[in-house]
Steps between C-alpha positions, in 0.01 A plus 500: 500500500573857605575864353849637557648857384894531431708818584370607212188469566400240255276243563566102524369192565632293800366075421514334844687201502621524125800328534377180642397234184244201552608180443271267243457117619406234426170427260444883496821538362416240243164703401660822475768408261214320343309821466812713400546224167119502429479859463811522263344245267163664535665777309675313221191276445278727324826552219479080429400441150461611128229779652650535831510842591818762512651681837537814489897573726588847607846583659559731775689699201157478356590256181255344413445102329239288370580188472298143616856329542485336799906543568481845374209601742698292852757680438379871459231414817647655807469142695632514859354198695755241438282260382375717235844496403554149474235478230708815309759276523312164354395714242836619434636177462197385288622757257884449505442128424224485273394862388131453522219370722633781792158573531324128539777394691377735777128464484615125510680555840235731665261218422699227707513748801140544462376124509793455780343770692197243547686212582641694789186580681415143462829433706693326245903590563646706262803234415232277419349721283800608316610073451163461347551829268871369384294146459245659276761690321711232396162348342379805337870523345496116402125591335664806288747267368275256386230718309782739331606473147821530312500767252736438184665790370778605275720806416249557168231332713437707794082527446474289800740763716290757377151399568648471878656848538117584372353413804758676714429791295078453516489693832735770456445828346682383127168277503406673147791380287619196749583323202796749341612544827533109595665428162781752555531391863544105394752636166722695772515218772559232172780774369692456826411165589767188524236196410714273553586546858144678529641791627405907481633760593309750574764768575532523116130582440463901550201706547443846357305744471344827417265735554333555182312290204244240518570198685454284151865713387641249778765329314802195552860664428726187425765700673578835750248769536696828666319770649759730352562709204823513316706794666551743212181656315768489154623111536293241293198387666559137319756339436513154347713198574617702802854395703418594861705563681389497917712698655500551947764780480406872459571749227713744718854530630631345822417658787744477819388364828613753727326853500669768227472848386586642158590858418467624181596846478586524181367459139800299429447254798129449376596447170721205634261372704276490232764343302569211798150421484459495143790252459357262777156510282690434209669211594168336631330552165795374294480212719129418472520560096853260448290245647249492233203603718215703314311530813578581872316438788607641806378429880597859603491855348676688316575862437398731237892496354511097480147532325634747220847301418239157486293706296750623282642121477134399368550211819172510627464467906193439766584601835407449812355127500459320853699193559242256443428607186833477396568143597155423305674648213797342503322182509284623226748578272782267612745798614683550758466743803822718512621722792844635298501656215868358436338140543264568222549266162290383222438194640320663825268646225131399560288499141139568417352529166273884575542702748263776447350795706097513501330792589129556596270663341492862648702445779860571551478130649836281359593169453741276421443172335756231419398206266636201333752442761818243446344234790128632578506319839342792635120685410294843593185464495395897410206602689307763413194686689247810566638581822761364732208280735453295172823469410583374841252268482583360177841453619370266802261322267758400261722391777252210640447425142864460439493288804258296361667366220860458653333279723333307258875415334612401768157271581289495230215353752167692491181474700214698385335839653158589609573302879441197347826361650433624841144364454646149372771496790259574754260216400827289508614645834103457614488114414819445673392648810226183533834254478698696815439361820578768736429851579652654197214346287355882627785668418480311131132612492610893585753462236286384217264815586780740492556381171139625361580849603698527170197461275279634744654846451580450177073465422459782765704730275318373146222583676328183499357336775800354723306182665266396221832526210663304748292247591400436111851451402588302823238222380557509148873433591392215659255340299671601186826377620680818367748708725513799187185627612518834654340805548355724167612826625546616122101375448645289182230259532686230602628390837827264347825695529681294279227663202506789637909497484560626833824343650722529791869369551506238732787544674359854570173337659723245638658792711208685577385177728807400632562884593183566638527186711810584661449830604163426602688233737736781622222708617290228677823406723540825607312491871701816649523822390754730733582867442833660598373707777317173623733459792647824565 
C-alpha cells in the first residue's frame, strides 16, 4: 500500500495487487460459507420467541424500523456474501408460502451448518452428510404428521382459528390485545374465503393505516378503506345506498398528440374558450348523472371547473385513487371499471350501502370509508397507531397472523409451540439413527441436535436456563410419552402446550424442515468458490 497525489494534489491510496481475487477450495470453502450462514442466524436468533428481542434497522436514508420479523430484518440487512443471501432468500420463501416461522426457519438452518461443520473435521463427505440430513428430514416430517391434530372449525365457529393466530401474535408488538387483533384477522380471511375449494385470496384482504389513535381503535371494514377525501369541501360527506360509479377517464377535454399553441387575444376568444370547455364538462357530468350514479370515483384528477359543475350537480366525486384500489372496489361493490365515459350505464354501477368521510380528531387527516358493499369479497383491516414505526409494525404482525389462518383452511393440521415438535422429531430422528447402518447414522445424530436449537433459544430468550429446561422436558417427553411438552417461556406453570393453547400450522412447520434441509444441502455441495477476476 502506498501514498499517491493527483494533479491536483490530492491524496490517494494505491492497493497492490487489487485486482487479482483468491480462489476458495475445497473444505475451506465449505467452512467459510459455513461461517457466512452461522453469523446470519446468530443475528435472527436472539428475535425467536414470545420474549425474543426486537432489531433495531436504519437505512442509509436514515429510516429507521423495529421490528423482530425475521423476513423483515433479511431483507433490510445489507447482506453481500452470497451465502448470506441464500438464507434471505429461504427466509423469503418461508414467508411467501406460509407467512410465519421466517425467523425459526433460519435459526433452524444455521443449526444444521453448525453440527455439519463437525462432521467435516471428522472427514465425513459432505454428500454424505447432506443424504443423511434429507434421511432425517423425511422422518422428522413423517413425526409432525403423526403427533398433529385436526382442528374443527366453522364459519360461526372459528374459536379454534383464533386461538392459532394468538400465538402468531404472542411475540409481536400487538402482544397486549392479541386476542381483538386475531379475531378480526380470522373474520377477514373467513369473509374472503371459498371453503369449499379451501381457497383465500389474499389480494382481497387490505391493510391500512394511520398515524394517530390507540392501537385498540384498530378496526375490520367489511369493505374499501380510501386514503382520500371527497374532492369538494361543499359535497355530502355521506351518502347512503351510493351508485359508484369507477371511472379511468379524466375530467378534462381532449388533448391532441402533437405539440399546439393557443392565442387568445381577445376577450371574445376567451370567452369561447371558456365556453368549449364548459360544454365538454357539461357533457361529462350529464353523462355520469343519466346513469344514475350518486357517487364518482375517479383514478385521475380533475380541475377546479369539473369540481364546481359536480358540485353544483350534488354528484359527489373522489379523485385520484391508484389502480389497485380501484379494482378492489369494483370487486367490492360489484361495479365495473370504465375507461369511457360514453361506455358508462347503470349496469356498470358498483353499490355500497355508506360511503362516508371520517375525519380525525384535530387533524386535517381524511378518509374515506365504504361499507355494506353489494358482494363484500373484499376487507380493510384499519390500522391505527402512535407513530408510523408502530403502525408499520402492526401492519407486518397482522400479515403473519393472516397467514396463519389461511393456512389453517386450507390444512386445518396443527402441532403445538414451545419446541415441543422439534424436541419430539428429534427424539424420533435420534432413535432412527441406531436402525441406519452406514455413515449417515452421524449425519442423523447432527440432525436431531440441530433440531434442539429451536427450544434452546427459545429458553435462552425467556431467560431460563437453556440446558437444564431442556433436558427436563427432553425426559419427561420420554417417560411421559407426550410430544406437547415444550418449553414455558410464558412461566404459565405448566410445560403442556396443548393447556397452554399454543399452536402452530403444520404445514408451516412442515416447510420450515423441508426448507431448511434443502438449502442446508445446497450449501454443503458447494466445494468452490471463484470470483470474476479469479482468472484474469
Amino acid at each position: 500500500m502506498s501514498l499517491a497525489f493527483d494533479e491536483y494534489g490530492r491524496p490517494f491510496i494505491i492497493v497492490k495487487e487489487q485486482g487479482q481475487k483468491s480462489r476458495v477450495k475445497g473444505l475451506e470453502a465449505q467452512k467459510q460459507n459455513i461461517l457466512a450462514a452461522r453469523a446470519i442466524a446468530r443475528t435472527l436468533r436472539s428475535s425467536l420467541g414470545p420474549k425474543g428481542m426486537d432489531k433495531m434497522l436504519q437505512t442509509g436514508d436514515g429510516d429507521v424500523t423495529i421490528t423482530n420479523d425475521g423476513a423483515t430484518i433479511l431483507e433490510q440487512m445489507e447482506v453481500e456474501n452470497q451465502i448470506g443471501k441464500l438464507l434471505v432468500e429461504l427466509s423469503r420463501s418461508q414467508d411467501h408460502e406460509i407467512g410465519d416461522g421466517t425467523t425459526g426457519v433460519v435459526v433452524l438452518a444455521g443449526s444444521l451448518l453448525e453440527q455439519a461443520e463437525g462432521l467435516l473435521d471428522k472427514g465425513i463427505h459432505p454428500l454424505r452428510i447432506a443424504e443423511g440430513y434429507e434421511m432425517a428430514s423425511k422422518i422428522a416430517v413423517k413425526r409432525l404428521e403423526e403427533i398433529s391434530d385436526v382442528f374443527e372449525y366453522g364459519v360461526d365457529d372459528y374459536e379454534p382459528l383464533v386461538k392459532t393466530c394468538m400465538t402468531t401474535l404472542s411475540s409481536k408488538i400487538v402482544g397486549r390485545c392479541k386476542r381483538s387483533m386475531a379475531e378480526m384477522c380470522v373474520k377477514a380471511v373467513l369473509a374472503v374465503a371459498d371453503l369449499e375449494r379451501k381457497d383465500v385470496n389474499m389480494d382481497l384482504i387490505k391493510l391500512e393505516g394511520k398515524v394517530g389513535g390507540k392501537l385498540e381503535d384498530t378496526r375490520l371494514v367489511h369493505g374499501i378503506v380510501l386514503d382520500k377525501d371527497i374532492s369538494h369541501p361543499q359535497m355530502d360527506k355521506e351518502i347512503k345506498d351510493a351508485k359508484i360509479a369507477i371511472l379511468t377517464c379524466p375530467f378534462e377535454p381532449p388533448k391532441p398528440k402533437t405539440k399546439h399553441k393557443v392565442d387568445i387575444d381577445t376577450a371574445e376568444k376567451y370567452e369561447q374558450l371558456r365556453e368549449c370547455e364548459q360544454k365538454y364538462f357539461s357533457e361529462m357530468v350529464d353523462q355520469c348523472k343519466e346513469s344514475g350514479a350518486n357517487l364518482i370515483v375517479c383514478q385521475w384528477g380533475f380541475d377546479d371547473e369539473a369540481n364546481h359543475l359536480l358540485m353544483n350537480h350534488k354528484l359527489p366525486a373522489i379523485r385520484w385513487v391508484g389502480g389497485v384500489e380501484l379494482e378492489l372496489l369494483a370487486i367490492a361493490t360489484g361495479g365495473r371499471i370504465v375507461p369511457r365515459f360514453k361506455e358508462l350505464t347503470a349496469a356498470k354501477l358498483g353499490s355500497a350501502g355508506t360511503v362516508k368521510e371520517v375525519s380525525f380528531g384535530t387533524t386535517k387527516d381524511k378518509m374515506v370509508v365504504i361499507e355494506d358493499c353489494a358482494n363484500s369479497k373484499a376487507v380493510t383491516i384499519f390500522i391505527r397507531g402512535g407513530n408510523k414505526m408502530m403502525v408499520d409494525e402492526v401492519k407486518r404482525s397482522l400479515h403473519d397472523a393472516i397467514c396463519v389462518a389461511r393456512n389453517l383452511i386450507r390444512s386445518n393440521r396443527i402441532v403445538y409451540g414451545g419446541g415441543s415438535a422439534e424436541i419430539t422429531c428429534s427424539l424420533a430422528v435420534e432413535k432412527a439413527a441406531n436402525e441406519v447402518p452406514g455413515i449417515e447414522q452421524y449425519a442423523f445424530r447432527a440432525f436431531a441436535d440441530a433440531l434442539e436449537a429451536v427450544p434452546i433459544a427459545l429458553a435462552e430468550n425467556s431467560g431460563l436456563d437453556p440446558i437444564e429446561s431442556l433436558t427436563a422436558v427432553k425426559s419427561r417427553q420420554v417417560q411421559e410419552e407426550n410430544p406437547y411438552l415444550g418449553i414455558d417461556c410464558n412461566e404459565e406453570g405448566t410445560n403442556d402446550m396443548k393447556k397452554q393453547n399454543v399452536f402452530e400450522t403444520m404445514i408451516g412447520k412442515r416447510q420450515q424442515v423441508l426448507l431448511a434441509t434443502q438449502v442446508v444441502k445446497m450449501i454443503l455441495k458447494i466445494d468452490d468458490v471463484i470470483s470474476p477476476a479469479a482468472y484474469q
